[in-house]
BASELUM-969389 format. One record per atom (N, C-alpha, C, O): residue in three letters; x, y, z. Coordinates in steps of 0.05 Angstrom, whole numbers, plus 5000, padded with zeros to 4 digits. Atoms other than C-alpha are relative to their C-alpha. Layout:
BEGIN
ALAXYZ...
REM end
This chain:
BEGIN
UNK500049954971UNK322805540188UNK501350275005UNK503550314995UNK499749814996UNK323306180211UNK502950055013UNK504750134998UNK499050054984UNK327806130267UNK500150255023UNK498050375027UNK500349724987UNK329806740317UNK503150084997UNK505149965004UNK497649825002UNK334907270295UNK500150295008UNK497850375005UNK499449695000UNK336508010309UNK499750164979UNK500750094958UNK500749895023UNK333808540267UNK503950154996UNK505850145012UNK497249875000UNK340508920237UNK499350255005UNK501150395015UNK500149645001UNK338709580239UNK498750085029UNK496849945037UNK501149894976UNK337510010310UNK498050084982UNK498150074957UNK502849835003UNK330510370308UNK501050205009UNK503050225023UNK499149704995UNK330311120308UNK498350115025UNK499050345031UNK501049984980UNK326011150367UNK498349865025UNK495949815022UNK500550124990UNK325110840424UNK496450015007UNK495250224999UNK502649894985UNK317510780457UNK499950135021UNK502150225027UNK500549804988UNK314511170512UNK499049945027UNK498250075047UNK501750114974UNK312210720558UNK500950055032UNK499650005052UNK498849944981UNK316310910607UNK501350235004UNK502850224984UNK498149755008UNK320111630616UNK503149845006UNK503549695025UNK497050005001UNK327711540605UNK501650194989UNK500550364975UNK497849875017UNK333911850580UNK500349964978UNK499849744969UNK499650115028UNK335611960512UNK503650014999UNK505250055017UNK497950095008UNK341811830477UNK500450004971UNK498849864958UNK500549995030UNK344212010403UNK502549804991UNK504849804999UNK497650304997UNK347911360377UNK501950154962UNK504250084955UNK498149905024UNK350411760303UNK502350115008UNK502450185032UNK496849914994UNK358011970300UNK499150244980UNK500950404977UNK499049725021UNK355712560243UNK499750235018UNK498650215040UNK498849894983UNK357913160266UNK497250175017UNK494850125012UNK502449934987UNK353413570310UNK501250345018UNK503550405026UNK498849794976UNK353514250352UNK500749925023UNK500449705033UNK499650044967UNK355714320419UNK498449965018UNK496050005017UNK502850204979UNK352813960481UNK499150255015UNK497250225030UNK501149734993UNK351714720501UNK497749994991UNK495949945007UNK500849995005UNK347814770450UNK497049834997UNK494749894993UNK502250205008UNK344214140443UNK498050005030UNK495649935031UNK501749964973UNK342114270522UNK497750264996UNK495350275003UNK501849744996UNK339414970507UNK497349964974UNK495450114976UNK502150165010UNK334614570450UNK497750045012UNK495950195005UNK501750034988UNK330714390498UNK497749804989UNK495349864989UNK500350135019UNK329313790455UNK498949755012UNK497049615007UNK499650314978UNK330613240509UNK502049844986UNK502149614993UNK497650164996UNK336712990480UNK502649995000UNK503950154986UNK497649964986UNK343012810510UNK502449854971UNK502549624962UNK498650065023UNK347912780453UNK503149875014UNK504749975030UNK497450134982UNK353812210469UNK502250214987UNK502350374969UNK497049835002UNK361312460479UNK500550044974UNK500250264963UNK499850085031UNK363012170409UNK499250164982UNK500750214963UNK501349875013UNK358612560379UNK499350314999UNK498050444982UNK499149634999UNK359713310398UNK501950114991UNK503950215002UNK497349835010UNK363413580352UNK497850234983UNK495450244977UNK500149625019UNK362914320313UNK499349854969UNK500049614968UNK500450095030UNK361114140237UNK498550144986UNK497350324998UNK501949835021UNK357414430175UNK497349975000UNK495850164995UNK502950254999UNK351213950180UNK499150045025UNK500750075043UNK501649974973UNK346214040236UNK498149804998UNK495749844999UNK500850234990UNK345113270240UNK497849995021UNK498150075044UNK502050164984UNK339113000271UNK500349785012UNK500749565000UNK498550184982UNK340712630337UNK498449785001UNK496249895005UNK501950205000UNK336611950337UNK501449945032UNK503849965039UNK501049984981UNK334711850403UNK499149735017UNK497949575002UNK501150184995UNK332911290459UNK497349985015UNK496249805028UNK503749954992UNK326011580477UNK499050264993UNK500050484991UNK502349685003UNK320812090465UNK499150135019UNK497950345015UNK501049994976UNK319212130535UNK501950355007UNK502650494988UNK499549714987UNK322012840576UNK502549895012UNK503149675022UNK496449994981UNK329412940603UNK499649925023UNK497850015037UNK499650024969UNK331312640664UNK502249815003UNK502849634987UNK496350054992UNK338112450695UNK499749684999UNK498449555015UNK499750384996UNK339111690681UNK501549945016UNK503650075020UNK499450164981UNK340311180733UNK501249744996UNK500849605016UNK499650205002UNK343510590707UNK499349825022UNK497549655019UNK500350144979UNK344310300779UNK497749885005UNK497349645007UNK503150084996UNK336710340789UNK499149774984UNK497149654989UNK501950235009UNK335909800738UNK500649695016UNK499849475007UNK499050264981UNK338709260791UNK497449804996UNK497349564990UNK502350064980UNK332009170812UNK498749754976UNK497549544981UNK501450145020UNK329608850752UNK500849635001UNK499149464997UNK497850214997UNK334408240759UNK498149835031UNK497449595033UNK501950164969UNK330208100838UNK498549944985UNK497249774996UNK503250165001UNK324507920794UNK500149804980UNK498349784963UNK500250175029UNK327207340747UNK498549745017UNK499549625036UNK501450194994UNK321306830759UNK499749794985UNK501049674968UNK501250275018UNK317306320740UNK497850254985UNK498050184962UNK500949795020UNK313006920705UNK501150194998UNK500350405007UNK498349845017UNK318507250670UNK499849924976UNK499849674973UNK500950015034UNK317207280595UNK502750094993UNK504450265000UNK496850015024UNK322707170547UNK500749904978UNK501249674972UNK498550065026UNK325007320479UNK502349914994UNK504249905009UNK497149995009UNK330207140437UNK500950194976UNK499550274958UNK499949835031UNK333707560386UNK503649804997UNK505149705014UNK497950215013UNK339407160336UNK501950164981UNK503450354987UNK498349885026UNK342607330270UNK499649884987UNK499649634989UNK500750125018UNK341107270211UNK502350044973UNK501750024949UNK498549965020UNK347607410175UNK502549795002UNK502049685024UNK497650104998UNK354507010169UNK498149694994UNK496949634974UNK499850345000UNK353006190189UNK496750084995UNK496150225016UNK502850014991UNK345306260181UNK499049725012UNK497149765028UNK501550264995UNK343305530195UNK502350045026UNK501150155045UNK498150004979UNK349405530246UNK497750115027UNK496449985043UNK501049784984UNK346506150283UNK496749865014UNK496149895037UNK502950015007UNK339305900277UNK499649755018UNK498049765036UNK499150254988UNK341205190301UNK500150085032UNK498450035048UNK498449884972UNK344205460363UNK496450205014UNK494950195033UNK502149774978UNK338806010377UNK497049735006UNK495949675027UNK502850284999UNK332705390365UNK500749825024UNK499249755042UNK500450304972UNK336004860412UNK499550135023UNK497750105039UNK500249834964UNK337205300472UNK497850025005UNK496749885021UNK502549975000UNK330705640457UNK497849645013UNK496549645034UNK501250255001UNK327504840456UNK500549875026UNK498649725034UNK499250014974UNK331504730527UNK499050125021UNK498850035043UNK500149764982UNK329605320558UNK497049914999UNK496649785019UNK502650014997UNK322005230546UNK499449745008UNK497749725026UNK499650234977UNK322904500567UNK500550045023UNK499249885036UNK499750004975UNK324904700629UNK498550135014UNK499050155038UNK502249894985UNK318405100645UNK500950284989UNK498850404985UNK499949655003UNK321505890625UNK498249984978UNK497649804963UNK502649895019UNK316206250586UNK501850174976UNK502750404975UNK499249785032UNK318906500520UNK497149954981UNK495549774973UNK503149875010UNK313706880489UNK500850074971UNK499550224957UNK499949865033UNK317006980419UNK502749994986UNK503949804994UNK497550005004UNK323707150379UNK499450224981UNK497450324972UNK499549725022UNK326007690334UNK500649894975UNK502149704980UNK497850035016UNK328507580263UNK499450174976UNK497350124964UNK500149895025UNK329508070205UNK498650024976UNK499949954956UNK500750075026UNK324308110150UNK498649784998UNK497949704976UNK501650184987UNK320807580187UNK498250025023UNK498049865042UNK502149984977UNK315507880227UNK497549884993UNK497049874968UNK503250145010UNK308007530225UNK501249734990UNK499249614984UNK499950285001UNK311506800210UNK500149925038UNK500150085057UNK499550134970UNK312206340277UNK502049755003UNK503149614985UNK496750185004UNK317705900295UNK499149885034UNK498650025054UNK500850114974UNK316205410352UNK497850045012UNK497450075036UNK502550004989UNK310005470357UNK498650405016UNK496550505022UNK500849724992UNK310706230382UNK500150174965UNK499950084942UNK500449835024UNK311006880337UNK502550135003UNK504050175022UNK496949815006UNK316607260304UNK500350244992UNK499050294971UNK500049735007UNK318307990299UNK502150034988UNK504149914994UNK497449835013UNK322908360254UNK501850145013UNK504350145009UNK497849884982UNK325108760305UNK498950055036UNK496550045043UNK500950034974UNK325208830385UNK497850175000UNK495650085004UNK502049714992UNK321209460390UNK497249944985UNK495450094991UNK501950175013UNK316009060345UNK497949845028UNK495549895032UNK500150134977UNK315208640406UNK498450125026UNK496550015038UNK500949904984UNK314109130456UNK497850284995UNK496250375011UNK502149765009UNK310109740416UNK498449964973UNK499550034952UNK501350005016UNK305009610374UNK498950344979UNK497550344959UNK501549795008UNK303510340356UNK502650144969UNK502450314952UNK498349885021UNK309710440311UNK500049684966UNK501949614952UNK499650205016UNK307509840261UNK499250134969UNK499150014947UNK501149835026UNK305310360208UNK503150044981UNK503150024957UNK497350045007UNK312510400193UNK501849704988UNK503949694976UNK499550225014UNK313309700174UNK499549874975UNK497249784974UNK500950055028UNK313709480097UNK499049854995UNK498449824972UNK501550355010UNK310708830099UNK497450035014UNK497750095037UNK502450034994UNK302908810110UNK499849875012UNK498849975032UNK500150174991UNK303008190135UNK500349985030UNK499049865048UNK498349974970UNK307308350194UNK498350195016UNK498250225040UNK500549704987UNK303608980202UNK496849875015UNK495949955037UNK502850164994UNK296608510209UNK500749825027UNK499149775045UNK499650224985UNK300208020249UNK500050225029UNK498650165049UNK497949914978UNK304108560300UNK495350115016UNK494350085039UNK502349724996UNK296109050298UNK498649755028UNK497649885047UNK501150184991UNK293508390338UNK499850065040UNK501349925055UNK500149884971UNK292008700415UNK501149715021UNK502849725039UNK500250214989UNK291707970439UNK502949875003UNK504049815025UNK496750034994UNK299307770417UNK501550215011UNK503550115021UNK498449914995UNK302208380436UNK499649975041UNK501249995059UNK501349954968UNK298408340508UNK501449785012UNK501849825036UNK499050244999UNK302007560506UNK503250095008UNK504250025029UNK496950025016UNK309507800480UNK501550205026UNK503650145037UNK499949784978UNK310208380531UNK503049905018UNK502649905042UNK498150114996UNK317608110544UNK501650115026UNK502250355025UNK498549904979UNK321208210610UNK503449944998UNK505050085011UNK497250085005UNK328007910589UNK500649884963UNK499349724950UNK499150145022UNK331907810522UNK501949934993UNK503850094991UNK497650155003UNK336307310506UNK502050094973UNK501150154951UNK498949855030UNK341607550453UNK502049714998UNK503449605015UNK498550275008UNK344506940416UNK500350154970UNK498750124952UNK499549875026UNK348007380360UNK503650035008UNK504950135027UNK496850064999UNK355307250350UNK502150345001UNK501250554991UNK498649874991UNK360407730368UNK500350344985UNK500750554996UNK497749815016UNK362708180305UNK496050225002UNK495850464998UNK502949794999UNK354208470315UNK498249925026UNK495849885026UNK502250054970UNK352208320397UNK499950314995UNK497650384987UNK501249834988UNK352609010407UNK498250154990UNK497450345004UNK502449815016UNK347209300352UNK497449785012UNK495149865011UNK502150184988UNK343008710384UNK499850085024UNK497750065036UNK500650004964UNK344108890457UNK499550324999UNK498850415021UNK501049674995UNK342909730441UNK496549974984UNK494550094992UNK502249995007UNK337409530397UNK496649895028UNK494349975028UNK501750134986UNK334009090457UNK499950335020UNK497750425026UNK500149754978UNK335809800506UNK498850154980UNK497450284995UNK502349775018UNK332010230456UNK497749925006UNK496150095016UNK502550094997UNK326309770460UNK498850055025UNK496550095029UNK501449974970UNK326509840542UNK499349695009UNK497649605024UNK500950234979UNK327209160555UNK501449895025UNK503749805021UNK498749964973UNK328709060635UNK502049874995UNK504050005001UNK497550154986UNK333708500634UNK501049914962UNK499649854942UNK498150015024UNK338908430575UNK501849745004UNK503449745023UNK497250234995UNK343507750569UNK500449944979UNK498749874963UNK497549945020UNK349307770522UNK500849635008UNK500749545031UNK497450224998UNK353407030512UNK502150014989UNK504149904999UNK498749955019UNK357007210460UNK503050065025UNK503350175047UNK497049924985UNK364807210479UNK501750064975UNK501549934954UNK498549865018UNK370207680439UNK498550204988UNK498250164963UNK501449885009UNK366108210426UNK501850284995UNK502850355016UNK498549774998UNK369808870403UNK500650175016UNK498750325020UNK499849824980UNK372709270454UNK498750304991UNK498350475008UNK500949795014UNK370109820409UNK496550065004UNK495150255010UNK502750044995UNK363809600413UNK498249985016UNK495850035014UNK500850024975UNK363509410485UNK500550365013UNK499050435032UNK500949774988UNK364610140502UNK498250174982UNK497750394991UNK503449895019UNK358610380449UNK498549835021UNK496649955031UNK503750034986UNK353909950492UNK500350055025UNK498150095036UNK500749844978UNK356710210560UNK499750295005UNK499150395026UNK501749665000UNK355410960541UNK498349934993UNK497250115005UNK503050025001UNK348810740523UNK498849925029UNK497550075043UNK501350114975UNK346710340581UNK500750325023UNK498850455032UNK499449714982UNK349910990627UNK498050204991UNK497350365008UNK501749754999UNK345511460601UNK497249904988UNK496050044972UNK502850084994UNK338911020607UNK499349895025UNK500949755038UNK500750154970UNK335210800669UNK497649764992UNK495649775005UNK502450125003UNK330510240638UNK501149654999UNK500049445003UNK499950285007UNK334109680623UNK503749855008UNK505750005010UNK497850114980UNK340209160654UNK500949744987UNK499749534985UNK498350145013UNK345308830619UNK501549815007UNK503549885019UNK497850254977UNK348708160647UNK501049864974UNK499849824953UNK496649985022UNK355308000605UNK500950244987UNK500550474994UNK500550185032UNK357007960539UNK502249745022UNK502849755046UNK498850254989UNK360907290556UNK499949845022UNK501849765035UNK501550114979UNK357006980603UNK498149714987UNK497649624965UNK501850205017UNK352606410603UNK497550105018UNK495749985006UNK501949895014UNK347006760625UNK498750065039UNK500350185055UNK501849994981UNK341706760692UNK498449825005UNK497249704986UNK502450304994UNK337406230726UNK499150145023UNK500050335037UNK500949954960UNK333106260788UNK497949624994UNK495549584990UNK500850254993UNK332205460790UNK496749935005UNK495150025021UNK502150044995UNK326505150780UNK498050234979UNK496150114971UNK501649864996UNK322805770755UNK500750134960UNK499550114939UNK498249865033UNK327206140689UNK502249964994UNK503949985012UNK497450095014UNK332905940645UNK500750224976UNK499850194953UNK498749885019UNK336706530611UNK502649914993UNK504549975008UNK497250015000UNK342606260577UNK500349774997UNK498549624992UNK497750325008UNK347405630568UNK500349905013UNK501449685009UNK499150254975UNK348105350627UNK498849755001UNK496649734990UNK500850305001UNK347504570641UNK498550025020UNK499649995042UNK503149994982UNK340504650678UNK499749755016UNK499849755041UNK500750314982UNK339303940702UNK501049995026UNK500049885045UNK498650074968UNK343903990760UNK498750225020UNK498950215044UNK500949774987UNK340604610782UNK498149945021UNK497249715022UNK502850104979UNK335304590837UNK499550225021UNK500850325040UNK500649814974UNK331105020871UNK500150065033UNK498549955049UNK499350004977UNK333905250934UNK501350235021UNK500050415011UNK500249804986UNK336005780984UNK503650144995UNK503850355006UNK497449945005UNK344605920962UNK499650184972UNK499150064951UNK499949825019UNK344606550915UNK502849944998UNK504249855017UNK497050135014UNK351506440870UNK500050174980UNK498450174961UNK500249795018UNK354207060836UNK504549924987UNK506349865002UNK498050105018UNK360706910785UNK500750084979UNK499150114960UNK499349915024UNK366207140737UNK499749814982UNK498849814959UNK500050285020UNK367006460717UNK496949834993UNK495449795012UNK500750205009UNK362506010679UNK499249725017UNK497449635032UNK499550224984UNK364905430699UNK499949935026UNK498349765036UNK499950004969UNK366305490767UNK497550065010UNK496849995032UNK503049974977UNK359105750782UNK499049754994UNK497649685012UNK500550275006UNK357605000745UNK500549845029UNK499249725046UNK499250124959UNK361304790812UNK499049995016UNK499049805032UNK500549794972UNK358905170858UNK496449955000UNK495050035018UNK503249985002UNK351205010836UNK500149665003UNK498149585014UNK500350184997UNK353104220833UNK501149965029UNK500449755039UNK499150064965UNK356904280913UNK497450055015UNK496949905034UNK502249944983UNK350304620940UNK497649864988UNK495649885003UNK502050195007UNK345304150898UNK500249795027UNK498849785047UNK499350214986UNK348703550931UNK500650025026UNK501149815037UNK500249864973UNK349203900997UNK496650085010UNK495850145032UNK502849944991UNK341904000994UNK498850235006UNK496650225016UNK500949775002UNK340904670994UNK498850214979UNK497650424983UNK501249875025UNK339304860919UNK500650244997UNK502050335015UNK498649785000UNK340505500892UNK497250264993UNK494950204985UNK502749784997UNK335506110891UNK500050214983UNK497850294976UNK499349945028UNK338906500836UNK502850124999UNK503750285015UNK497950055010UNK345306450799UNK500750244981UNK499350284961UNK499849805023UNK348307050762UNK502550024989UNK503950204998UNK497049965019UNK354906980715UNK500150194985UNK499150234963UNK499949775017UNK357207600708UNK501150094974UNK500750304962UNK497850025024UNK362207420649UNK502750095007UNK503150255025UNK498049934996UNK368807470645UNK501850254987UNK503950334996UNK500249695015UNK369208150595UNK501250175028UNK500850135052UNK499049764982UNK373108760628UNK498450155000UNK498850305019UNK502149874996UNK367509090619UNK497049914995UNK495649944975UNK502550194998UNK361408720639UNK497650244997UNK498450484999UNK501949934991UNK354108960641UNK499350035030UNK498350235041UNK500450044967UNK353508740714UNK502649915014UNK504449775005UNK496650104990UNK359308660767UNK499049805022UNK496849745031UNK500250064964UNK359908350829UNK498549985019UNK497349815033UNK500549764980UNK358408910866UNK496650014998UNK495049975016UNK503249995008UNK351308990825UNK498049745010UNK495849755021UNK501550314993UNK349508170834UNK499949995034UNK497849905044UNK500150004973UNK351108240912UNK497150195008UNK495350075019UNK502649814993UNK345408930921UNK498549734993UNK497949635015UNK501750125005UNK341208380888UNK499749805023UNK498149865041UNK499750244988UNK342407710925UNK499750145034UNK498150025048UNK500049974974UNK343508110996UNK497550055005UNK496750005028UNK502750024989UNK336308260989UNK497849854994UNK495549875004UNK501750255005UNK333107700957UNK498549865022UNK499549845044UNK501350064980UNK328307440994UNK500749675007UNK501349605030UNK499950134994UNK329006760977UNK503649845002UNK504549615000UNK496950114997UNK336806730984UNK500750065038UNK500550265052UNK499049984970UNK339206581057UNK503349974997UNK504350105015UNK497750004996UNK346906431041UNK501150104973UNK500050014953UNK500050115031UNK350906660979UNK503749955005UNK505249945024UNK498250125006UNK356606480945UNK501650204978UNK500550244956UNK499449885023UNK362006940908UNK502249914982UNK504149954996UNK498250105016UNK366806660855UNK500850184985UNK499250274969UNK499049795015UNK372207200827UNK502049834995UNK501849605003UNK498350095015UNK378407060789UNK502750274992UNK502550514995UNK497849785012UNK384907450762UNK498350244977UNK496250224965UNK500849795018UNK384108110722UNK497050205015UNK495250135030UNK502049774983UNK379508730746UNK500650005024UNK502549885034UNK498749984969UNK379108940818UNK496549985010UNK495850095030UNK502350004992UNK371408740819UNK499649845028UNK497749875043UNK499550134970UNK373108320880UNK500350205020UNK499150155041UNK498949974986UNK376008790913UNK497650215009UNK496750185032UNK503149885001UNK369409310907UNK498049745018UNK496549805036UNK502050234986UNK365608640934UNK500750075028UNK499250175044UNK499050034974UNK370108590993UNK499450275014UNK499250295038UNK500749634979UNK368509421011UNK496849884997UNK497349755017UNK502050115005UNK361609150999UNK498849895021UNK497150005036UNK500150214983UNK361308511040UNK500650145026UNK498750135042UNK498749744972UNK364508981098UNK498150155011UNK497350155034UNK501849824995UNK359809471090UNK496849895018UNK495649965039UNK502950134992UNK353409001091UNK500149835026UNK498049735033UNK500050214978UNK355308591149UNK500750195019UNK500350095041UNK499449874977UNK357509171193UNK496850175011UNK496150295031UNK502649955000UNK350409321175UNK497649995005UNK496250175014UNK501650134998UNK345908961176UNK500449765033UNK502449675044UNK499350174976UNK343308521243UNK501049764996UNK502849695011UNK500150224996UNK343407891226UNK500249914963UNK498449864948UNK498550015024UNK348207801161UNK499749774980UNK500349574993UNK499750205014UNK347607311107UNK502549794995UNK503849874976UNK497550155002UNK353206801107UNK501650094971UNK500250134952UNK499049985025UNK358806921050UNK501849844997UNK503649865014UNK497850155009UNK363106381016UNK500850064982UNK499250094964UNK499149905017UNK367706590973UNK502949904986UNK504549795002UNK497350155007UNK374206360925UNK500650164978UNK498850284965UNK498749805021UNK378706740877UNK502449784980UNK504849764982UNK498050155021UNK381406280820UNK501750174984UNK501350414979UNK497749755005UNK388306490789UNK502849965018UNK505150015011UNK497449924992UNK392606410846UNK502549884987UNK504749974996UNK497050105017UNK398106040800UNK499950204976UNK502250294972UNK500449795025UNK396606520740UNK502250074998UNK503150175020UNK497849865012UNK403106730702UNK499250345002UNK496950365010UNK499949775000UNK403307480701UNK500049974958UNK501249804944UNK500549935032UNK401307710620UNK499249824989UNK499649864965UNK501050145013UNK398207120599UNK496849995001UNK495950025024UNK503049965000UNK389807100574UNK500149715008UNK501449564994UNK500650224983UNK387506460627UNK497250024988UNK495750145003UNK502150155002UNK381406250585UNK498650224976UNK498050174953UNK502149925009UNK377706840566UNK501550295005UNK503250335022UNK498549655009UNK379507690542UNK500250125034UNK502050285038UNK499649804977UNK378507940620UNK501849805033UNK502549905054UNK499550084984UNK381207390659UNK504049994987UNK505449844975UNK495949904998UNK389307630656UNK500850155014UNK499850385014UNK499149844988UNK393707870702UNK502750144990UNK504950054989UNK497649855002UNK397708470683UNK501750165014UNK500750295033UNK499349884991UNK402908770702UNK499450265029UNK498950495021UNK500549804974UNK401909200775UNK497049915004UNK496250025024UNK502550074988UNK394008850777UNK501949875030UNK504149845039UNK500050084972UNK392508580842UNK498749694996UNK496649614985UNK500050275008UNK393607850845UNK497149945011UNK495750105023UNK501550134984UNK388407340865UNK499749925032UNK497749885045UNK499350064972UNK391607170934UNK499050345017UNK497850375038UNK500849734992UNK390407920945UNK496449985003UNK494650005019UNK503049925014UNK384107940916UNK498249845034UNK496749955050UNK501050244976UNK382307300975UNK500550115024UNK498650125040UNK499249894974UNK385507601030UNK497850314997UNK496550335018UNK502049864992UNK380808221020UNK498149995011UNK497450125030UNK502650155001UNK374607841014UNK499449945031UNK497550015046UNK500350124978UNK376807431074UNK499350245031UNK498050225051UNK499049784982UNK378408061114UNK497550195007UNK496950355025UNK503249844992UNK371208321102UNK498649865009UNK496649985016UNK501450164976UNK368307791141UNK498549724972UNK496249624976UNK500550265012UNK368007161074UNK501549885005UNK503849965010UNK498950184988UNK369506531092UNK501749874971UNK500549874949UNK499249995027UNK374406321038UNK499849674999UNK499549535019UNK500450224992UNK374205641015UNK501849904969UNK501450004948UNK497650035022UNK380005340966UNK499049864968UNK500349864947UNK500950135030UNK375304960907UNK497649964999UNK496649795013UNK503050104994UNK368304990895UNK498649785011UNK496549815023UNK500850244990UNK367404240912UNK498650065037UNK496349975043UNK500349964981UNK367104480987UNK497650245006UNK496950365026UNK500849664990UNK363105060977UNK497049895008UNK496050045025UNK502550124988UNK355904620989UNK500549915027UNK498549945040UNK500350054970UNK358104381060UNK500950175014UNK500250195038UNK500449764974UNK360705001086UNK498850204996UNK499550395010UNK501649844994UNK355705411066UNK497249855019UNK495749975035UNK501450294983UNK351304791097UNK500750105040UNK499350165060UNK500149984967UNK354204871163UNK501050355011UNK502450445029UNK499749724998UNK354605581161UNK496850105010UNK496450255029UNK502649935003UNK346805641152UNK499249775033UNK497049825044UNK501050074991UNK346605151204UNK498249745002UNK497249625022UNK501650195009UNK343204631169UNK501449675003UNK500149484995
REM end
């Protein structure tokens, strides 16, 4: 059985399908970013990597496409379109626990397509052209999305399987799930941003702080593709697509968008507005990582213009000041807009010791942060209605809407 894993190795060039920014991911040494601009090459050589040296290193790159100023922000948009036709891979690992890893990436996978999401495939190393659940398996992401670089692949087989117009026209992936354990998410989550695929979700929790700032200078200097975690359980839009770990069954299609550091608590917050009768329209856990893919701030642009979200719901916690960006936010959009979307909101934490990790690497309050009670009193102050435990948060967004 095949299963679905992560190729190990990035690709040296992204495809073309789109113009983007490049980005050179080697540390050998390199000329100056003077220099590397006056090229005229098209690429943007990271910080890391500008230094003076003997060697006039060749920058590997995250497109072939023409220079132009990347937008991270711009990839929000991708996130409004998680449907019921959103296509979705998985990529795994194929090193350390293998049956472990494999186990894990198969059931979810086996859940997720039970519940109606379209996964169109999986990645795994040295296993392209087998099939695993009935779909097909690539070696590597960029396999997936470009058929024209298969001449480069050592296995015939793969190369027969990938040349096939008909699967690749199938596989054409809008979201990929990364179920690759910690000590290698981030060569899985730059490898999926090389490939250009819109929506990125990380679960993986403890991931190197080393590593988590390698994949946010990448994502900063591309505009194609949108990262939600690492330490998250993932994205839903009820009813329709299941990225991720979450306990689905309670879910239900419905009009309360629900954006969250916590896990758990958005579990809450999706079983108070089930049983309230309102359902949820889509759910985004941003993770609890100090340095997320997506914040707050990003899941709010989304949800405030969703079409099918009429009320949402924000759940923050101790550590960062991503609340407090919401609350300039929430302020903003309601002084704004005619006819405002309701906001319920709660900030777990307020007992939190000062220096102790409460669950997870980003939820701690240190020294001189800004407590939770703070954090609430902002929120409140921008016009959210605060509400003391998720249990409550289905009836007063209920009689908020009116309903």
């Amino acid at each position: 059985m095949a299963g679905f894993f992560i190729a190990e190795a990035v690709g040296a060039t992204c495809n073309s399908r789109f113009p983007s920014s490049a980005v050179a991911l080697n540390s050998q040494p390199q000329h100056s970013e003077g220099h590397a601009r006056r090229t005229g090459t098209g690429t943007m050589l990271s910080r890391s990597s500008l230094r003076l040296g003997k060697h006039h290193a060749i920058a590997r790159t995250f497109c072939t496409s023409h220079r132009r100023l990347a937008d991270y922000d711009s990839t929000i948009d991708s996130l409004r379109h998680i449907n019921s036709n959103t296509r979705v891979i998985y990529q795994g690992e194929s090193r350390g626990s293998l049956y472990e890893h494999e186990a894990n990436a198969t059931s979810n996978a086996k859940d997720t397509i039970g519940y109606g999401t379209k996964v169109v495939g999986g990645v795994s190393p040295g296993k392209g052209g087998q099939t695993h659940l009935d779909l097909p398996v690539f070696g590597t992401v960029k396999e997936v999305l470009n058929s024209q670089h298969t001449n480069s692949l050592a296995n015939k087989q793969t190369r027969a399987f990938i040349d096939q117009p008909q699967a690749m026209e199938q596989v054409d992936p809008h979201v990929s799930a990364v179920f690759v354990p910690a000590p290698f998410a981030a060569r899985a989550i730059i490898e999926a941003i090389e490939a250009e695929v819109p929506v990125i979700v990380s679960v993986a929790e403890h991931i190197p702080v080393h590593d988590l700032l390698r994949v946010q200078e990448v994502l900063r200097t591309q505009s194609r593709s949108r990262l939600v975690g690492p330490n998250c359980p993932g994205v839903i839009a009820p009813g329709q697509c299941r990225v991720g770990i979450m306990p689905f069954r309670q879910y239900a299609r419905g009009c309360v968008g629900i954006v969250s550091k916590s896990g758990t608590l958005s579990y809450e917050a999706v079983g108070a507005t089930t049983a309230a009768g309102l359902g949820q329209s889509l759910v985004v856990a941003v993770g609890g990582d100090p340095m997320p893919g997506t914040t707050i701030v990003d899941s709010l642009r989304v949800l405030f213009e969703h079409e099918e979200t009429e009320g949402v719901i924000v759940i923050g916690e101790i550590g960062g000041e991503q609340e407090l960006r919401a609350a300039e936010m929430i302020r903003e959009y309601r002084r704004s807009t005619p006819n405002p979307k309701p906001v319920v909101a709660m900030v777990a934490g307020q007992t939190a010791p000062r220096g102790k990790v409460m669950g997870h690497a980003g939820a701690v309050l240190k020294p001189g942060d800004v407590t939770a009670a703070e954090k609430a009193r902002a929120l409140e102050d921008a016009g959210a209605v605060l509400v003391p435990h998720p249990g409550v948060m289905g009836s007063t967004m209920k009689a908020l809407l009116g309903r």
